[in-house]
Backbone as numpy.savetxt, mean C-alpha at the origin, in Angstrom:
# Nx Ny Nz CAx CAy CAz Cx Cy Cz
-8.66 10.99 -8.70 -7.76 10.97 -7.56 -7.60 12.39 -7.07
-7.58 12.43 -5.95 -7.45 13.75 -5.21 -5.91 14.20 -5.85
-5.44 15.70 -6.42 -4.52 16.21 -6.79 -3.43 15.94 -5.95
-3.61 16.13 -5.10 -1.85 16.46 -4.08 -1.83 15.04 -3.29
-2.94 14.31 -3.27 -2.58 13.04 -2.68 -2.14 12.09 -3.07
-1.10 11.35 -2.70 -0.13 9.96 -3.87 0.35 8.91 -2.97
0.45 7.94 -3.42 1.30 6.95 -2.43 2.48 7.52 -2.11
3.05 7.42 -1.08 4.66 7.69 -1.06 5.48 6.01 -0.84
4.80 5.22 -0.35 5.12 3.87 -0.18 3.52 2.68 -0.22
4.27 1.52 -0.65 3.61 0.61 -0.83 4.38 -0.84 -0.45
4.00 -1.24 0.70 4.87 -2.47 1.35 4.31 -3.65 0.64
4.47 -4.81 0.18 4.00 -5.66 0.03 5.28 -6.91 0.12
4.88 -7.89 -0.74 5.60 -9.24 -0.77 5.08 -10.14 -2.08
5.85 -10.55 -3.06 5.76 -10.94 -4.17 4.45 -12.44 -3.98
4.55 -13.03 -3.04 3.75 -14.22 -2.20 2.25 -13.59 -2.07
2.45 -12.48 -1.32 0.84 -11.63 -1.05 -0.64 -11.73 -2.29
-1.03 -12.44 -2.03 -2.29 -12.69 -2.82 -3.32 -10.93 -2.95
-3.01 -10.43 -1.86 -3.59 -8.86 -1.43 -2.86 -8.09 -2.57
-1.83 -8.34 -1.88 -0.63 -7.23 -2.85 -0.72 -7.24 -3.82
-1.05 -8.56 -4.70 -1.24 -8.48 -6.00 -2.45 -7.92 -6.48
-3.40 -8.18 -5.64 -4.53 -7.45 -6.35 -4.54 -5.85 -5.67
-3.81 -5.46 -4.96 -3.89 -4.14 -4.79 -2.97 -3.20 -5.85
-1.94 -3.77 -6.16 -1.76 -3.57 -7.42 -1.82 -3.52 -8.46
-2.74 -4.33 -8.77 -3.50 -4.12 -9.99 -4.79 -3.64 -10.18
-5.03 -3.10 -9.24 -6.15 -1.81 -8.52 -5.67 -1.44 -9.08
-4.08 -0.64 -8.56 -3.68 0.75 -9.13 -3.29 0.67 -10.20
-2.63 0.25 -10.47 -2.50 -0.10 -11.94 -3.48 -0.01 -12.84
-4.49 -0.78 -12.88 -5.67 -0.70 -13.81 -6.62 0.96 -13.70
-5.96 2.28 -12.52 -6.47 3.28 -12.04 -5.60 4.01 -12.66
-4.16 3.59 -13.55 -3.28 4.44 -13.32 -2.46 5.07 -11.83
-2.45 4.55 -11.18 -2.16 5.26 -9.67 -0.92 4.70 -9.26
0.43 5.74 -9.63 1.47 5.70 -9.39 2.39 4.79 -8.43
2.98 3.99 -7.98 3.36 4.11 -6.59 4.80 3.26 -6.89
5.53 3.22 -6.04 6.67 2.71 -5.65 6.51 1.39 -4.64
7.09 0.23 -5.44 7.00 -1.40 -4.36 7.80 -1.33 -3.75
7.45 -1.99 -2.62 8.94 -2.56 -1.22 8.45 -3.55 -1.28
9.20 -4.53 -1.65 8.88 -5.96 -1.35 9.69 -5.91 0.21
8.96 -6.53 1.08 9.51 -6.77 2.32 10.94 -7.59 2.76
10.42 -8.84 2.18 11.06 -10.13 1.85 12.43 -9.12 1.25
12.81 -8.69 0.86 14.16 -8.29 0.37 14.60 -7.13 1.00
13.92 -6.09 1.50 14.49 -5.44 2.70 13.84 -5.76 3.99
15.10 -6.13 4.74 14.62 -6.63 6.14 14.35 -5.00 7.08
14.59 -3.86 6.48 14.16 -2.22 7.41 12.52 -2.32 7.09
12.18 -2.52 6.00 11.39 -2.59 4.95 10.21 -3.50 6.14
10.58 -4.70 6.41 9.60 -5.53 7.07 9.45 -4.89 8.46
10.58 -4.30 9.11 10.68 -3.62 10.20 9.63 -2.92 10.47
9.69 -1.82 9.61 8.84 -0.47 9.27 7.63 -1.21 9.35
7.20 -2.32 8.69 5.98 -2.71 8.77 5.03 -3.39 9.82
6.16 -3.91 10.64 5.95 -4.43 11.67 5.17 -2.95 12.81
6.25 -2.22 12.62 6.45 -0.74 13.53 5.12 0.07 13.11
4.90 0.14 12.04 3.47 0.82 11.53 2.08 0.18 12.03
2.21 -1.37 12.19 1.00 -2.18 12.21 1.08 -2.72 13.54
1.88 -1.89 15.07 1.58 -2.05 15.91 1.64 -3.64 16.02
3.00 -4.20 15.46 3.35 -5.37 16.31 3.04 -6.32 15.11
2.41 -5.95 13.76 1.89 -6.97 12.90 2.53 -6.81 11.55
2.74 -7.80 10.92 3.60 -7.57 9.53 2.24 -7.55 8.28
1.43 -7.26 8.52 -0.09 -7.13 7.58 0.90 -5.92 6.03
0.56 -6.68 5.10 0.35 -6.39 3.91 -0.37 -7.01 3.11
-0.83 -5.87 2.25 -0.11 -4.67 1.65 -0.17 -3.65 3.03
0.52 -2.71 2.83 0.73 -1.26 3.81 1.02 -0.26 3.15
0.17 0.46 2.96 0.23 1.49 1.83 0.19 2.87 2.68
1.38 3.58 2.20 1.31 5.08 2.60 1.10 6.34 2.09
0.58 7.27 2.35 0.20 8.35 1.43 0.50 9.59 1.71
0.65 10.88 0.36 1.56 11.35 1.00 0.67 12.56 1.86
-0.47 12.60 2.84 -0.86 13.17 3.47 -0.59 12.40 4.95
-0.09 11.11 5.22 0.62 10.44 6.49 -0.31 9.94 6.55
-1.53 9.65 5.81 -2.17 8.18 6.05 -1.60 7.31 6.01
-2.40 5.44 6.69 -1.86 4.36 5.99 -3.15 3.63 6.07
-3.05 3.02 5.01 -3.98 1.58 4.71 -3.06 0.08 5.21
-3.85 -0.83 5.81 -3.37 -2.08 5.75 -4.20 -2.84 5.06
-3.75 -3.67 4.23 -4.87 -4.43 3.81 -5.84 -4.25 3.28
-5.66 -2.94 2.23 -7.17 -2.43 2.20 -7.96 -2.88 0.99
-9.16 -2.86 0.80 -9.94 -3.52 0.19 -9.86 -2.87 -1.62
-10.36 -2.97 -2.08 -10.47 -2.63 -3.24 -11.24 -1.21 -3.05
-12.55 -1.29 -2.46 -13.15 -0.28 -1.94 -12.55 1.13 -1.74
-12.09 0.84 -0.21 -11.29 1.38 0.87 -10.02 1.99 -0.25
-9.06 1.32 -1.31 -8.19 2.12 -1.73 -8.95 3.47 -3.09
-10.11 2.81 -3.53 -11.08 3.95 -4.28 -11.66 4.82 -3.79
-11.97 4.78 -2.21 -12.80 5.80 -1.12 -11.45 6.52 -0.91
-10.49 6.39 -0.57 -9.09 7.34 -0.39 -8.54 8.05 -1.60
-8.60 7.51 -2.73 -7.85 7.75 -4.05 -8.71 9.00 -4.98
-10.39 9.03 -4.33 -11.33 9.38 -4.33 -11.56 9.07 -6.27
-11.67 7.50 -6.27 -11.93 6.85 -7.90 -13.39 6.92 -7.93
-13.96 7.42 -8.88 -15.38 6.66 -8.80 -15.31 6.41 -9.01
């Protein structure tokens, strides 16, 4: 994993079939992060809505260089995290 780069947020929803396996990406990577389940903060779903340009898509993962991932693949979170 790139040194200074980290999640700062991770949106998901306990329901999310994504979410779960994007979490256990990181997890199985070691790769830190903090959950928002949506479903229990309604700012939380807001934000997600507001990030995804009108769409509530999770997972929504943020990083702390002001990227975001929606939805991202297993791939896509190892090409950012820079895992081989």
């Amino acid at each position: 994993m790139s040194e200074n780069l980290h999640i700062t947020q991770f949106y998901g929803a306990s329901w999310c079939a994504d979410c779960r396996r994007s979490k256990r990406f990181l997890e199985d990577n070691n790769i830190p992060f903090t959950s928002i389940d949506i479903d229990e903060d309604p700012s939380a779903a807001q934000e997600v809505v507001r990030i995804n340009k009108g769409y509530k898509s999770i997972p929504t993962i943020i990083f702390s260089d002001g990227s975001i991932l929606s939805e991202p693949s297993n791939q896509e979170l190892a090409t950012k995290l820079s895992i081989v």
